[in-house]
C-alpha positions as CSV (number, residue, x, y, z in Angstrom):
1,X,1.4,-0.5,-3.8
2,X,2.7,-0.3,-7.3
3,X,4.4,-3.2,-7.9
4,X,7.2,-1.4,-9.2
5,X,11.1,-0.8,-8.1
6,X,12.4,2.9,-6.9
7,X,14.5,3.5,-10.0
8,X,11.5,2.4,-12.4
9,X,9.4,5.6,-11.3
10,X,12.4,8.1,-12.2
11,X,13.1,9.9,-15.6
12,X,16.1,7.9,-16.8
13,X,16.0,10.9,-19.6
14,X,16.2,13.8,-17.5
15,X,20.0,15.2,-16.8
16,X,19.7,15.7,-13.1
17,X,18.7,11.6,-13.3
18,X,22.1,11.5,-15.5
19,X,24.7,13.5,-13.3
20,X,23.2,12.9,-10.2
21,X,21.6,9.4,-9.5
22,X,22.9,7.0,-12.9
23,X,25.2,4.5,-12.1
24,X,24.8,4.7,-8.5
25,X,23.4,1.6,-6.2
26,X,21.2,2.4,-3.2
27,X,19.3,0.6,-0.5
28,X,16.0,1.1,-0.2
29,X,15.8,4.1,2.0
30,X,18.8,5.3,-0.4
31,X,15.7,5.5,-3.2
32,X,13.4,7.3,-0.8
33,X,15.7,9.8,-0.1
34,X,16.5,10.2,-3.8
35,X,12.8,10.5,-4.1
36,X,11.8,12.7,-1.3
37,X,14.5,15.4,-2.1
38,X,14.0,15.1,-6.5
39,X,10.2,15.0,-6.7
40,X,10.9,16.5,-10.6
41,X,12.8,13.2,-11.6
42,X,9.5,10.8,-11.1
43,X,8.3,9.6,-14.8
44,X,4.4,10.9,-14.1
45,X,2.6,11.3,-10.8
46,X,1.4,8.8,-8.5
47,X,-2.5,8.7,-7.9
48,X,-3.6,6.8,-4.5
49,X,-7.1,5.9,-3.3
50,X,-7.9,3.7,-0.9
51,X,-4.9,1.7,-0.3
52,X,-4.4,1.4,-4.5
53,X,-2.3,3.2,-6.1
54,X,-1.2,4.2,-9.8
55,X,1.7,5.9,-12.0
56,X,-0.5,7.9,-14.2
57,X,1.9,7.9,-17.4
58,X,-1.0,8.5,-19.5
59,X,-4.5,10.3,-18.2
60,X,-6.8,7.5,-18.5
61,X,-4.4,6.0,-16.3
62,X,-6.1,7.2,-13.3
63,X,-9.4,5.2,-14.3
64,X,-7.4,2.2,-13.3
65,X,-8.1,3.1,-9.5
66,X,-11.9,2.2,-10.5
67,X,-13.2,4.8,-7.9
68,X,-16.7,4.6,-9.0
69,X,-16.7,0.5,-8.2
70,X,-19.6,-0.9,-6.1
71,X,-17.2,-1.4,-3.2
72,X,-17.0,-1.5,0.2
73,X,-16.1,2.2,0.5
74,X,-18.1,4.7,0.6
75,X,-17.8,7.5,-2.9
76,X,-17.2,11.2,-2.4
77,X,-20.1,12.7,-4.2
78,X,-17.8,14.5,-6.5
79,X,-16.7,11.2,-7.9
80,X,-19.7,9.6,-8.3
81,X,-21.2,8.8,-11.7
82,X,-23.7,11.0,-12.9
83,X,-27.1,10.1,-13.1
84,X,-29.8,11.8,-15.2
85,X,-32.9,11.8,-14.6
């Protein structure tokens, strides 16, 4: 969903990433498990809604899901727009 390969969502600048995973080719489910077991190496955290998703590097990253769109889906009240009357 976002685009993006297994190694580009780790930390290349954290020193578990250096010891541990650097220099090391793995297959797909080689980066899952690398993932599943080091959640603390992804860069940022990874925002999904409804079948979108983001890495939210910076906080107005999460805008990019456009949950408040005139879509199909129906909007949780807590993240509709408000409205003043």
């Amino acid at each position: 969903m976002l685009g993006l390969k297994p190694k580009d969502l780790l930390d290349k600048s954290n020193p578990e990433y250096q010891a541990k995973v650097r220099g090391n080719t793995f297959t797909m489910s080689g980066w899952l498990e690398v993932l599943c077991n080091n959640p603390h190496l992804l860069k940022a955290p990874i925002a999904v809604y409804h079948n979108k998703a983001v890495l939210c590097q910076k906080p107005t990253d999460i805008l990019k899901l456009d949950v408040n769109s005139r879509s199909s889906f129906k909007v949780p009240p807590h993240l509709r727009p408000r409205t003043i009357d």
